[in-house]
C-alpha positions as CSV (number, residue, x, y, z in Angstrom):
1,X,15.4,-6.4,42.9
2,X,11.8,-6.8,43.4
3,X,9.3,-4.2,43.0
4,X,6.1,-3.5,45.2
5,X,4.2,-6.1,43.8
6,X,6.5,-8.5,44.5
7,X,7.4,-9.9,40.9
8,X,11.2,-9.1,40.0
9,X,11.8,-5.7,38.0
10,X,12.1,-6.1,34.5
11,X,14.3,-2.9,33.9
12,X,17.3,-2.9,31.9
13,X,20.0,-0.3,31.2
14,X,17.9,0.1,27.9
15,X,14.8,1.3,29.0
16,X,15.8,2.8,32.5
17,X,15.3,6.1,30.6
18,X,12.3,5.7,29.2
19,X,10.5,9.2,29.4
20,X,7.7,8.8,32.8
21,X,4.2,9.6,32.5
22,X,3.4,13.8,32.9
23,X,1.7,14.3,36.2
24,X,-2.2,15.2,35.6
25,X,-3.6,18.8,36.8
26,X,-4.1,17.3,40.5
27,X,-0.5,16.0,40.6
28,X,-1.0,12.7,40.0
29,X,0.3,10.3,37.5
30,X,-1.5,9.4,34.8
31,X,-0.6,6.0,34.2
32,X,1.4,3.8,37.4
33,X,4.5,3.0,36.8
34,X,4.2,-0.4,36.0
35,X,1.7,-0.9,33.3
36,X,3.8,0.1,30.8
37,X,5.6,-3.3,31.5
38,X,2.3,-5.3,31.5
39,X,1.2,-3.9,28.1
40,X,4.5,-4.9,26.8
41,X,4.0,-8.4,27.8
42,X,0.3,-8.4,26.9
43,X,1.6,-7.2,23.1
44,X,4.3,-9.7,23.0
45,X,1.5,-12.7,24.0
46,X,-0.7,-11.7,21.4
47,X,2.0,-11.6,18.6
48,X,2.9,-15.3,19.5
49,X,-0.8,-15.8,19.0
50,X,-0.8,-14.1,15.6
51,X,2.0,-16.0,14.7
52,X,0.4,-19.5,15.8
53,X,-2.7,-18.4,13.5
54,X,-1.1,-17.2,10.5
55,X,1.1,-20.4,10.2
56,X,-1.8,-22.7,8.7
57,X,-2.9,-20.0,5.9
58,X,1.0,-20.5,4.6
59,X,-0.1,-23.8,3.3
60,X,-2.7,-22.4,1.1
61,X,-0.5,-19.8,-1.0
62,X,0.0,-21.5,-4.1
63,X,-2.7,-21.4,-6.3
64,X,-3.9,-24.5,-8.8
65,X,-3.8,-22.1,-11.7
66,X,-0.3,-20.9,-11.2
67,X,1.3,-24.5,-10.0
68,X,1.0,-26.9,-12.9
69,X,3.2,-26.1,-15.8
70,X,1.9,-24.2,-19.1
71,X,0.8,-26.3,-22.1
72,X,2.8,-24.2,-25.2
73,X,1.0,-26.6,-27.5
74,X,-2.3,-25.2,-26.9
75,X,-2.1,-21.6,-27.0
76,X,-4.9,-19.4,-24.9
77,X,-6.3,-18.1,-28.3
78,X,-9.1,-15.9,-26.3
79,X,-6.1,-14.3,-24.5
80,X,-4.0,-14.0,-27.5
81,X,-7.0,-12.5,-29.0
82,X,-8.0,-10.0,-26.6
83,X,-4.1,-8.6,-26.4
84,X,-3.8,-8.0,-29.9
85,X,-7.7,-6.7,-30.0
86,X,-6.7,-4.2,-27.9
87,X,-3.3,-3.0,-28.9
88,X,-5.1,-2.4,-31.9
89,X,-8.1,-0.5,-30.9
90,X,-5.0,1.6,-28.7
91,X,-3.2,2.4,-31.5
92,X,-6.6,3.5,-33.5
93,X,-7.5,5.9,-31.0
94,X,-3.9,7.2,-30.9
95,X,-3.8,8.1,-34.7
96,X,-7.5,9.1,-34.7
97,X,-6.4,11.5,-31.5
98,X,-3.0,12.6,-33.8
99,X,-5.3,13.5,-36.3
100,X,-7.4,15.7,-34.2
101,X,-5.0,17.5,-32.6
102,X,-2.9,18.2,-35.9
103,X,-6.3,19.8,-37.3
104,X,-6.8,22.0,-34.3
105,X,-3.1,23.1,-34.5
106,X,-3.6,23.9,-38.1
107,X,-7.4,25.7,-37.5
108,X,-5.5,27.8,-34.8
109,X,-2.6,28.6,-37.0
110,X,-4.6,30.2,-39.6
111,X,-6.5,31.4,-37.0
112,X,-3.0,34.0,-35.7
113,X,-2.2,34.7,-38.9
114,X,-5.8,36.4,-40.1
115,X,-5.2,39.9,-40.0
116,X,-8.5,41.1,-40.5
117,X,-9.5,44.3,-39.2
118,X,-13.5,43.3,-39.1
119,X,-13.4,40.3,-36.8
120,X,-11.8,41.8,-33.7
């Protein structure tokens, strides 16, 4: 079957009921009835071309510092040293924090059990 154009029609029980383009205030369609079809094809050449220029970056994913193996002789005492540096200084402000909050706890404690008749 070939449509006005002349180039063979492209419709296939799967999209033979693709919803058509509402007719404008004048009556007339908004889009023609083929370009639907054209943008399709446009879409699909430009994802081969998308494909054919992300193939040479695939080459380049491996990084230097991850690809040769670790030396466990010489340990990475800066990094060693910055871990345990701050897993410390984490766990001082945790128990300085603990010890804050278990003083306002006891400040507000005494605070409900005041009963004097002056203050309020």
């Amino acid at each position: 079957m070939a449509t006005a154009e002349g180039f063979p029609s492209r419709v296939t029980a799967a999209c033979a009921h693709a919803p058509r383009p509402r007719a404008a205030a004048g009556g007339a369609a908004l889009a023609p009835a083929g370009s639907a079809h054209k943008m399709a094809a446009a879409l699909r050449g430009a994802k081969g071309l998308w494909l054919v220029a992300a193939a040479p970056r695939l080459a380049f994913t491996r990084s230097a510092f991850v690809a040769k193996k670790r030396n466990y002789d010489q340990p990475n005492w800066l990094g060693v040293g910055l871990a345990f540096s701050t897993s410390a200084a984490l766990w001082a402000l945790l128990f300085k924090q603990h010890n804050e909050d278990v003083m306002e706890y006891e400040r507000r404690k005494e605070e409900r059990q005041h009963k004097c008749t002056g203050c309020s």
